[in-house]
C-alpha positions, -999 to +999 in steps of 0.1 A: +030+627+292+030+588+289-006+572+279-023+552+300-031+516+295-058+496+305-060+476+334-063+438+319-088+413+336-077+379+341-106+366+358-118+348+324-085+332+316-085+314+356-048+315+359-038+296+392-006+295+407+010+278+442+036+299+461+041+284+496+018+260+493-015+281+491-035+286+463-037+318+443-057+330+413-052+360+392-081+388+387-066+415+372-034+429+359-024+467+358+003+472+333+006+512+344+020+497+380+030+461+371+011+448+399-014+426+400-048+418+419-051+383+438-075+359+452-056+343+482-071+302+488-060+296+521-073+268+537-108+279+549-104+316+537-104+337+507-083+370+509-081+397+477-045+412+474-041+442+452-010+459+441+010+421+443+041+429+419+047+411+388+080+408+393+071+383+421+052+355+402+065+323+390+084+324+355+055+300+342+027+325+350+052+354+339+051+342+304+011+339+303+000+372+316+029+393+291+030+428+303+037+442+267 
């Protein structure tokens, strides 16, 4: 049976990326699922979106966050 790895918080590190003009920051990462939890900026709103998949995130922030 495979080990389990931590989930990885990213809150500290305040990665921020734009995607469609709107603001997001990263919280955590979960390496067992490869996705990833969110704090959506919209204009006047906040929004948390979990289970976002890596595979989705710009190259830039790709190379920060490392999945290995």
């Amino acid at each position: 049976m495979a080990k389990k790895k931590k989930v990885i918080e990213l809150k500290s590190k305040r990665i921020e990326f734009t995607l469609d003009k709107v603001l997001y920051k990263l919280e955590s990462f979960n390496p067992n699922s490869m996705t990833l939890a969110l704090l959506r900026l919209d204009t006047d709103e906040k929004t948390y979106i979990y289970d976002f998949p890596f595979a989705h995130l710009p190259k830039e922030i790709k190379k920060i966050v490392k999945p290995n």
